[in-house]
N, C-alpha and C positions, 0 to 999 in steps of 0.2 A: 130211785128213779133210774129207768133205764132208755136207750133208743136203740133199734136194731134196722136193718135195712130190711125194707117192706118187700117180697116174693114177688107180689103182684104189683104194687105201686111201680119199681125199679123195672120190669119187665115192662110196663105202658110208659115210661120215660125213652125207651129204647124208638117208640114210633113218636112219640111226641118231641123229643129233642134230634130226629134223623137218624137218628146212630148207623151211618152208612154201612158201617164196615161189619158190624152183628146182626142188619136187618138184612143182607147179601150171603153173610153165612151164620144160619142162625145153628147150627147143629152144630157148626166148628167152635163158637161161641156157649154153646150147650142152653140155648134158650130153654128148650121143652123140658132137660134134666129141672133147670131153676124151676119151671113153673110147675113139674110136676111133685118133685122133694125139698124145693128150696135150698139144694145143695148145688155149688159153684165150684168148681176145681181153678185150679189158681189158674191169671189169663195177663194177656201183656198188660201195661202200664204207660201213661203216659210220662211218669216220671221216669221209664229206665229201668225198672225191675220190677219182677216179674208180683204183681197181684198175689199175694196169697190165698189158699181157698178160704173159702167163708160159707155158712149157712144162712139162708135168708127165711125170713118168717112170716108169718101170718098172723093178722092179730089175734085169733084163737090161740094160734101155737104158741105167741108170748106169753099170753094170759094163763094156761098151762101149766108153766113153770114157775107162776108165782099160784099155782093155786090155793094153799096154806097162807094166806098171804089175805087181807081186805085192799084190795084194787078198788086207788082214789080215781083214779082218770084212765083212759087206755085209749088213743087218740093219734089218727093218722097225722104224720106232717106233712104239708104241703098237698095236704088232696083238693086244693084251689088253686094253688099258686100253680104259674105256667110256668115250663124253665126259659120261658122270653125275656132274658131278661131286660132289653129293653122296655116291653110291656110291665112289668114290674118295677122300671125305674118310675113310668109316666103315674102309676097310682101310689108311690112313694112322695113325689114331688106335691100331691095334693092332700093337704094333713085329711079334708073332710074324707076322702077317696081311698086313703089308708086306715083309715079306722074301719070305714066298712068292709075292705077286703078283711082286715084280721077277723069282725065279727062273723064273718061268710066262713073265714076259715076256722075258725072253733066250732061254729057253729056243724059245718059240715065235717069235720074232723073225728068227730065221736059220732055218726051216726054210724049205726052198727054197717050198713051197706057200705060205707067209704073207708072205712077203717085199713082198708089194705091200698087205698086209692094213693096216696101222696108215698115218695119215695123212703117213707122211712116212719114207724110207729116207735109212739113212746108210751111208757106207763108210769104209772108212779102206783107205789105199792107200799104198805104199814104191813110190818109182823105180828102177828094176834098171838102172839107170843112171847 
């Protein structure tokens, strides 16, 4: 089982959560390098030190890397969930209203279209070996 942060999902988190300060300078931030190679060079930090670089993926491009591999699931996180998270306390506080968001979000989580949609894909994968 793996999870890796989604190329495209984390790039639409950037308009959907405001992100004032990368949607004013998106080149200083290197938007277009992430969505064009999924490669990030290290960037400040909330905590105080500085971000490490990282690569961000695709769910092709994870799936890729286990291709030797019988891939049981390969499934966007969060490609429902809104980062509101007040909106997300209000369908938590109702058990019938939380069960239908998770079926929404499994449901729309592996279709091949959304799979890069929520901030982060995970897979799970068996060695045929």
């Amino acid at each position: 089982v793996a999870s890796v942060a989604s190329r495209f999902g984390t790039v639409a988190n950037l308009v959907r959560r405001g992100s004032m300060p990368v949607l004013r300078d998106p080149r200083g931030w290197h938007v277009d390098a992430v969505l064009d190679s999924g490669d990030l060079p290290g960037f400040p930090s909330p905590i105080a030190r500085p971000h490490p670089a990282m690569h961000l993926f695709t769910a092709d491009e994870l799936a890729a890397l286990f291709s030797g591999c019988d891939v049981l699931e390969l499934a966007a996180v969060g490609a429902s969930a809104t980062p509101d998270v007040d909106a997300l306390e209000r369908v938590a506080a109702e058990p019938g209203a939380w069960e239908t968001a998770l079926a929404i979000e499994r449901r729309l989580g592996v279709e091949r279209g959304l799979r890069d949609a929520g901030p982060h894909i995970l897979i799970a994968a068996r060695s045929t070996g």
